[in-house]
matplotlib code that plots the C-alpha trace (Angstrom):
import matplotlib.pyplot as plt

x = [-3.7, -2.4, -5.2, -4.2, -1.9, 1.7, 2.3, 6.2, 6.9, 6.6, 4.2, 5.1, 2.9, 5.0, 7.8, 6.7, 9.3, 11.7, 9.6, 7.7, 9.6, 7.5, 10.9, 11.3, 8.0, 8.1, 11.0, 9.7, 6.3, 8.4, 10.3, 6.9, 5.7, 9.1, 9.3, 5.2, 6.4, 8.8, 6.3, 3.6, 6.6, 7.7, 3.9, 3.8, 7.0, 6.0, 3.5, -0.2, -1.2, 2.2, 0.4, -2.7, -1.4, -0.5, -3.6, -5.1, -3.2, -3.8, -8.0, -8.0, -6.6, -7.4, -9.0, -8.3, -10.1, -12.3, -13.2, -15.6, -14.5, -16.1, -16.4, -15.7, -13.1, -15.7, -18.6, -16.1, -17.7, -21.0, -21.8, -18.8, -17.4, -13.8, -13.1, -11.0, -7.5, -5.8, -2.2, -3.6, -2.9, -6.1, -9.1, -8.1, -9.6, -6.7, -4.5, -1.0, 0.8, 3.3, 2.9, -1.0, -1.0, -5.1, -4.5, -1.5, -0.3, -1.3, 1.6, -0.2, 2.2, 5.2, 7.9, 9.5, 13.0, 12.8, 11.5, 13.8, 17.2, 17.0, 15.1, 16.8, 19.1, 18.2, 18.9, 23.1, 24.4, 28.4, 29.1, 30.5, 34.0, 35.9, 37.9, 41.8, 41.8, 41.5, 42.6, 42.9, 46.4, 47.6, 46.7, 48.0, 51.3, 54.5, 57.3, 58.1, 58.1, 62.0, 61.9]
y = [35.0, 37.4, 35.5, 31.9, 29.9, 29.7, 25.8, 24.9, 28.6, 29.3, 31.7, 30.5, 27.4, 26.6, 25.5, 22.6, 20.2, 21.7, 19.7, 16.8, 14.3, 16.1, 15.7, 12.0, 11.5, 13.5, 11.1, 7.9, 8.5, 9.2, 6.0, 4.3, 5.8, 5.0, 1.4, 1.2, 2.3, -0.4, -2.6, -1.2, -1.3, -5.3, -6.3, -5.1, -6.8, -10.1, -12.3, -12.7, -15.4, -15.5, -14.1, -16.4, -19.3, -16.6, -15.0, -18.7, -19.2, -16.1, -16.7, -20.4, -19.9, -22.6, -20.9, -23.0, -26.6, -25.7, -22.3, -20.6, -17.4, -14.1, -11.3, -8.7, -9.0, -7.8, -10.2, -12.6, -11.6, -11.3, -14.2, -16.6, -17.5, -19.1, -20.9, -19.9, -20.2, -19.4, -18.9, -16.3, -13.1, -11.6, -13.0, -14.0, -15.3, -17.5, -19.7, -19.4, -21.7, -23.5, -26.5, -26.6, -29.5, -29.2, -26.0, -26.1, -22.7, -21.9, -20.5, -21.4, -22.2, -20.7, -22.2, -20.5, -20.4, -21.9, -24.7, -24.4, -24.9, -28.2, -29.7, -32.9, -33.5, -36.8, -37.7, -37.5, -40.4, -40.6, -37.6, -37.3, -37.6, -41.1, -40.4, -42.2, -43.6, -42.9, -39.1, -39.7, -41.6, -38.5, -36.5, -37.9, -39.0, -37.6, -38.9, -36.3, -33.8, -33.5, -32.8]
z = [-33.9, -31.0, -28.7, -29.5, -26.7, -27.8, -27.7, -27.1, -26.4, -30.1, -31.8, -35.4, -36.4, -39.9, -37.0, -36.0, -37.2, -34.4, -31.7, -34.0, -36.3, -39.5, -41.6, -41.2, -41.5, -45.2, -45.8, -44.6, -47.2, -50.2, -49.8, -49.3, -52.4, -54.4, -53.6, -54.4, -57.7, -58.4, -57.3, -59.9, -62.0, -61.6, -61.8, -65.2, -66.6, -64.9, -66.7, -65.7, -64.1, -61.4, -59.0, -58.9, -56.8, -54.1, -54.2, -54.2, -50.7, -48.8, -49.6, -48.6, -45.2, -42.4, -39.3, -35.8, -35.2, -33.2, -33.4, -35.7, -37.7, -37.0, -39.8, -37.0, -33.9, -31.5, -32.2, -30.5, -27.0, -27.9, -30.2, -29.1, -25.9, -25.4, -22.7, -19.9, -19.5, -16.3, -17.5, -20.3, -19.1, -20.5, -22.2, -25.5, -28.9, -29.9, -27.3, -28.1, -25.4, -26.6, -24.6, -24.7, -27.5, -28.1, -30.4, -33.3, -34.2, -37.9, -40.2, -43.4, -46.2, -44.6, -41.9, -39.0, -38.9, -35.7, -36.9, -40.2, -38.2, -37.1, -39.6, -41.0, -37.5, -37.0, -40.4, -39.8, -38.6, -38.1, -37.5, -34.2, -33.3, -32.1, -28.5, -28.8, -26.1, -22.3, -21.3, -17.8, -18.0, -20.1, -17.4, -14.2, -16.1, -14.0, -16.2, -18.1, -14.9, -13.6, -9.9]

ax = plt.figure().add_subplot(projection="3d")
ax.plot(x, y, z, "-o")
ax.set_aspect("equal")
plt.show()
């Protein structure tokens, strides 16, 4: 023990929580823990089969048109090549430009909330609001200035 470096000046090794984050780390696991047991917890009061349609969902996902899926990320190099893209800042797997319309982005069952916001917009119609009459003569009208 006498022959081992001191690391952070300290010669006590149960100390390390003064220089590493061990406490939040202790906490951070038993609030994982607690909330896995009111999961455990739910899924027992809740009947059987609710769970099957999500399960159903997360199995059938669609992979992109074009593409074929790989079991492993790097057989993607070996086996597959993609084609390349000059405004991809690295070589990748899965094109996510927005304006490149030959790939749609895949969200499976779910919407962004991007796309949530304006949804239904162009079905209000008289909604916008009916000028009185012409502003400008308002404006430039001196009568009721006193000089």
């Amino acid at each position: 023990m006498d022959t081992r470096k001191s690391g952070f000046g300290s010669k006590d090794a149960s100390r390390r929580d003064e220089f590493m984050s061990h406490v939040r780390t202790e906490q951070y696991r038993e609030t994982l823990h607690t909330e896995m047991k009111i999961l455990d917890k739910q899924k027992q009061n809740d009947p059987p089969g609710l769970f099957d349609a999500l399960d159903s969902l997360n199995q059938s996902h669609h992979f992109p048109e074009g593409l074929q899926e790989t079991k492993h990320l790097y057989d993607i190099g070996r086996s597959q090549n993609t084609e390349f893209n000059q405004k991809s800042h690295r070589d990748t797997f899965y094109t996510m430009r927005v304006g490149n319309s030959q790939y749609k982005r895949s969200n499976g069952p779910f919407m962004l909330t991007s796309e949530s916001i304006g949804l239904g917009a162009d079905d209000v119609t008289g909604n916008r609001p009916n000028p009185k009459g012409a502003s400008t003569k308002q404006f430039y009208d001196h009568s009721h200035l006193h000089t």
